[in-house]
Kinemage of the C-alpha trace (Angstrom):
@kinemage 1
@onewidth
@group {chain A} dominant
@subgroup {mainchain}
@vectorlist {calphas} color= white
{ca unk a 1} P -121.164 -31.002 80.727
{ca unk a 2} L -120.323 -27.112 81.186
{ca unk a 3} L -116.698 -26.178 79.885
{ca unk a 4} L -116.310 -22.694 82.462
{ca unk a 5} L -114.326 -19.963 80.502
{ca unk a 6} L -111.475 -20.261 82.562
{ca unk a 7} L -110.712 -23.865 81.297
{ca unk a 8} L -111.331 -22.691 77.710
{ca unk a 9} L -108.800 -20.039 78.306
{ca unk a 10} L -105.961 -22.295 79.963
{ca unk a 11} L -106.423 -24.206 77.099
{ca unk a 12} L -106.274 -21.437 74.525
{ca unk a 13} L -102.923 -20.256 76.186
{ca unk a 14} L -102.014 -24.018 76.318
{ca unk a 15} L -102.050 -24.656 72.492
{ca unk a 16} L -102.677 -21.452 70.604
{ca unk a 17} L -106.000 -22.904 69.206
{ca unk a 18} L -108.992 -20.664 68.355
{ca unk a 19} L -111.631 -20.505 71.260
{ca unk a 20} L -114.304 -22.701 69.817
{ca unk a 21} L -111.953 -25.337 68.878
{ca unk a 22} L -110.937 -25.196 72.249
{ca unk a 23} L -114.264 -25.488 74.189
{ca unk a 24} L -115.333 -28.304 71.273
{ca unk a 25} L -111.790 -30.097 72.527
{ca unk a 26} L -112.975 -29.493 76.048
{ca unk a 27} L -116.307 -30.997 75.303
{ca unk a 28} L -115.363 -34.008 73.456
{ca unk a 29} L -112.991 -35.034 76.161
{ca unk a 30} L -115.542 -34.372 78.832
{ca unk a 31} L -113.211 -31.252 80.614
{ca unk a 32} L -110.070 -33.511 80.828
{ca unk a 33} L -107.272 -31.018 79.892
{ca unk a 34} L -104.311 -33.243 79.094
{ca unk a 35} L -107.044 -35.191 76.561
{ca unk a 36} L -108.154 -32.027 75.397
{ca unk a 37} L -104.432 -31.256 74.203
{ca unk a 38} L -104.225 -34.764 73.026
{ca unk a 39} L -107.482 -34.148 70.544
{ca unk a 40} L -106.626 -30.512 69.696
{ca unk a 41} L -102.957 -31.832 68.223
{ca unk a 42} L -104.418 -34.813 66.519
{ca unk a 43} L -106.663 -32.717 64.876
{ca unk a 44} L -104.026 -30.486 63.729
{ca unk a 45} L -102.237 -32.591 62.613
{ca unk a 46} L -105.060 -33.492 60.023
{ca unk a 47} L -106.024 -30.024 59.226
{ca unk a 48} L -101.623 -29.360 58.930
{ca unk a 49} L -102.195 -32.688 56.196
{ca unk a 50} L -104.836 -31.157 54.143
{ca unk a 51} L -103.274 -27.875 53.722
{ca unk a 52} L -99.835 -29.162 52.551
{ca unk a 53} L -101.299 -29.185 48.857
{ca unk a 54} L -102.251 -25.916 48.754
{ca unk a 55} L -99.604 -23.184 46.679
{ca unk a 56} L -96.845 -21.397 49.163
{ca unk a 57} L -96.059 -18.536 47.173
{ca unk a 58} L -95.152 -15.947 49.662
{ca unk a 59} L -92.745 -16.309 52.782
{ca unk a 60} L -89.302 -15.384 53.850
{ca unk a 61} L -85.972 -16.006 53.673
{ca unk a 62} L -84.542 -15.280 57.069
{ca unk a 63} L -80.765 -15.153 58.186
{ca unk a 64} L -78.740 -16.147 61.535
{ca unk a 65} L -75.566 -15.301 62.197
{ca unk a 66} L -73.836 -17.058 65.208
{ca unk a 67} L -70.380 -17.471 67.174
{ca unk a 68} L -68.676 -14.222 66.207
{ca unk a 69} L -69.769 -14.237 62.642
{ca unk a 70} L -68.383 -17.860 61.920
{ca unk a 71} L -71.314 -19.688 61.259
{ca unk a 72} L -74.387 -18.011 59.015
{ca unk a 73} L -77.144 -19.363 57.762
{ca unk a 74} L -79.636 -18.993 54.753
{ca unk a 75} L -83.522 -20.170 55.173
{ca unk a 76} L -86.236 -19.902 52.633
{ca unk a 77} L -89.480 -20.535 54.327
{ca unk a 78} L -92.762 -20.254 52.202
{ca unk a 79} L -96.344 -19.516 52.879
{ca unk a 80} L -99.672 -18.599 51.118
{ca unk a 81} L -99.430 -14.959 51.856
{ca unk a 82} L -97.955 -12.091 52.709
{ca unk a 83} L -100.039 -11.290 55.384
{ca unk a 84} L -98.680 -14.422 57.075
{ca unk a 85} L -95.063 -13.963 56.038
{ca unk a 86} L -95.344 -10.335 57.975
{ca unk a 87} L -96.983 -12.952 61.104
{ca unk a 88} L -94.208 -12.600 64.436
{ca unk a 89} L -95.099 -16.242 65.011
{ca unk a 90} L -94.112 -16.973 60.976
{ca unk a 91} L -90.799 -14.667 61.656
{ca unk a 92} L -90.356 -16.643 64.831
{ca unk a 93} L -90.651 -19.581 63.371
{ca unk a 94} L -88.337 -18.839 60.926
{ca unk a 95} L -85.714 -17.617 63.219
{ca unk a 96} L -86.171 -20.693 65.095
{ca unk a 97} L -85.319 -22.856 61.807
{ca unk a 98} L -82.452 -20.820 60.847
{ca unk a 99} L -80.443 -21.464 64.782
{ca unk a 100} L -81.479 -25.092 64.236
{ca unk a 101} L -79.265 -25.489 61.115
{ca unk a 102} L -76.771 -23.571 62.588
{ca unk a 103} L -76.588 -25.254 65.377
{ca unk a 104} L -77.092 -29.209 64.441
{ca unk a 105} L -75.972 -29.174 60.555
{ca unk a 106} L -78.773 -30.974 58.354
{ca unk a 107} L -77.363 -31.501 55.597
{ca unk a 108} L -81.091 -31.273 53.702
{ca unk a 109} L -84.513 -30.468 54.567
{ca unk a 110} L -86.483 -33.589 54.248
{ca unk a 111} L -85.873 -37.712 54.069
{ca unk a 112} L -87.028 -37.434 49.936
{ca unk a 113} L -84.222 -35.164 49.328
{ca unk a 114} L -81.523 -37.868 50.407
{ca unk a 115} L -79.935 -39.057 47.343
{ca unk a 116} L -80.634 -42.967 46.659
{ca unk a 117} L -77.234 -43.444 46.042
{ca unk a 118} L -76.681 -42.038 49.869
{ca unk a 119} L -79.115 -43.836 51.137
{ca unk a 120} L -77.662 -47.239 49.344
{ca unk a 121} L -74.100 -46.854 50.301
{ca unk a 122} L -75.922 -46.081 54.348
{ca unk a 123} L -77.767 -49.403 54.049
{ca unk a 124} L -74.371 -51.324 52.868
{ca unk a 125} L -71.869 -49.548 55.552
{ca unk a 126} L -74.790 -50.685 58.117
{ca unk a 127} L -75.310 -53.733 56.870
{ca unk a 128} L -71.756 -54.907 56.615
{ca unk a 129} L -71.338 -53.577 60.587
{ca unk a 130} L -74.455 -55.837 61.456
{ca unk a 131} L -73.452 -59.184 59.699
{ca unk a 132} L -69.722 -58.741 61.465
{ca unk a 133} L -71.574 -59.422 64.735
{ca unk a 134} L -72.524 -62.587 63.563
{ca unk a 135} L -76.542 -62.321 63.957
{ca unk a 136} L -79.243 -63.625 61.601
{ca unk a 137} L -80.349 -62.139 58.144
{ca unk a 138} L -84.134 -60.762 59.708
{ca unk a 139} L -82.148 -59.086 62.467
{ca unk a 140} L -79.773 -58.080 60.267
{ca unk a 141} L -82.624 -55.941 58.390
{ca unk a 142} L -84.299 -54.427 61.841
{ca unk a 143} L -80.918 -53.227 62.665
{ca unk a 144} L -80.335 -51.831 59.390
{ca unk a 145} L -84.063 -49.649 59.656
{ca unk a 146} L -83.131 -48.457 62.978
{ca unk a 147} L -79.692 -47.070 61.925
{ca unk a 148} L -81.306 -45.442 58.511
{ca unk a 149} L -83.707 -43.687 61.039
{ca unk a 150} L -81.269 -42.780 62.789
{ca unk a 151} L -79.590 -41.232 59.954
{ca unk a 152} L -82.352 -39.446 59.119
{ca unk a 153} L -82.672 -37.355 62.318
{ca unk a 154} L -79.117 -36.197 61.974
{ca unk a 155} L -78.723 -35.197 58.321
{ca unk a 156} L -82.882 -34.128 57.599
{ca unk a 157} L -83.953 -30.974 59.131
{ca unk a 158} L -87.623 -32.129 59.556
{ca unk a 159} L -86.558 -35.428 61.514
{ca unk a 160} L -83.980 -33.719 64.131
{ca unk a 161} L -85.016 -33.041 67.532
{ca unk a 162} L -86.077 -29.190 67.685
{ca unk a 163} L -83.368 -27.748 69.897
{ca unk a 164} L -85.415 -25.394 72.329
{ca unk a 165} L -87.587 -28.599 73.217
{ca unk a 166} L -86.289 -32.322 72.178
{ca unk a 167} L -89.338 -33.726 72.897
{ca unk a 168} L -90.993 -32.578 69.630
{ca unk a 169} L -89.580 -32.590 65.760
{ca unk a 170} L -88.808 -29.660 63.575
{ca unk a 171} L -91.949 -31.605 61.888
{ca unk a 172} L -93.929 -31.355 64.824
{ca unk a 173} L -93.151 -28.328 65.389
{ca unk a 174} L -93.839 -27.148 61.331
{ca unk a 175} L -97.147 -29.090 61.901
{ca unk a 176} L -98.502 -26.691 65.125
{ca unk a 177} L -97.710 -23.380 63.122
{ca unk a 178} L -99.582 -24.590 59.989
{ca unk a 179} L -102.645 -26.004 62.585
{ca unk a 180} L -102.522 -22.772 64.316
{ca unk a 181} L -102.310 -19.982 60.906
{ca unk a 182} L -103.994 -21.857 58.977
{ca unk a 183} L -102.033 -21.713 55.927
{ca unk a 184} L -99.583 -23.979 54.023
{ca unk a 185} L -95.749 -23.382 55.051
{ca unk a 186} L -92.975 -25.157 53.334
{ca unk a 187} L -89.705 -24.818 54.670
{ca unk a 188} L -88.037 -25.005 51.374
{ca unk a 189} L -83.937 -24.983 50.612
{ca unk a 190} L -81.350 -23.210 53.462
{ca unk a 191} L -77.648 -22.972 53.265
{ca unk a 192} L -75.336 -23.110 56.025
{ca unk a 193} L -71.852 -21.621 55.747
{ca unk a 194} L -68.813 -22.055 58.182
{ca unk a 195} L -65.845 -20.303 58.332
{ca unk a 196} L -62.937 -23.077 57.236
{ca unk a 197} L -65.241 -25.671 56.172
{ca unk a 198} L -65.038 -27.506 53.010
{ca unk a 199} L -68.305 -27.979 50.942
């Protein structure tokens, strides 16, 4: 089947991917667009996976301030190089990160930085609210899950719904930059500070 430029080009401007990716997308999924978005994510996704081992040296740490100079935040986001750190889709990116803890609060970056001992006093408070309802044990457990995920989208960065489109995940959204520079980036430690707020 011939893939015409245009369509290569829509696509390109669709998803950021390099041209050939995006006429090999095109190809595989016989000129269907939406498909060809489908593949070229799915494939980022494992090129995003085999990059996360790599060393993220370089990178930026990037401030907001909001409201009148009573919330600021603190983001350290790493990459391979320098040349990407100096990237206006890295800075971007970054920016992006830093309004999203300003504006929703994680209170850390990913699910394996929850303390256990958070996590365990989560699955009792949940627990205890399930078995007052009276149901069985198994449900008891599903209901439990659901609320830890739950959880996890409020107080983890990388599980929250990305605030310019809630459709995607800051993962998801960490995943596409990685698929589309081709390096390793780690967002690594922020701090969020509040004017009146207790720590």
């Amino acid at each position: 089947m011939e893939i015409s430029a245009s369509a290569v080009k829509e696509l390109r401007e669709k998803t950021g991917a390099g041209m050939m990716e995006c006429k090999k997308a095109l190809t595989e999924c016989n000129g269907d667009m939406e498909k060809a978005i489908v593949y070229l994510r799915e494939k980022g996704i494992s090129v995003a996976q085999k990059k996360a081992t790599r060393t993220a040296n370089e990178g930026l740490i990037t401030s907001y301030i909001h409201s009148g100079g009573k919330i600021g935040v603190l983001v350290e986001i790493n990459c391979e190089t320098d040349f990407v750190a100096r990237n206006d889709e890295f800075k971007e990116f970054s920016k992006d990160i830093a309004m999203q803890i300003a504006a929703v609060k994680p209170l850390y970056v990913k699910r394996e930085d929850v303390p256990a001992e958070v996590i365990d006093k989560e699955k009792e408070i949940y627990a205890t609210q399930a078995k007052a309802t009276g149901k069985p044990e198994k449900v008891i457990e599903k209901i439990v899950e659901g609320k830890l995920e739950k959880f996890y989208e409020e107080v983890c960065l990388l599980d929250q719904p990305f605030i310019k489109d809630s459709s995607i995940k800051v993962k998801d959204l960490l995943t596409q930059l990685i698929a589309k520079i081709g390096e390793n980036i780690q967002i690594k430690r922020f701090v969020r500070f509040q004017i009146g707020e207790e720590k």
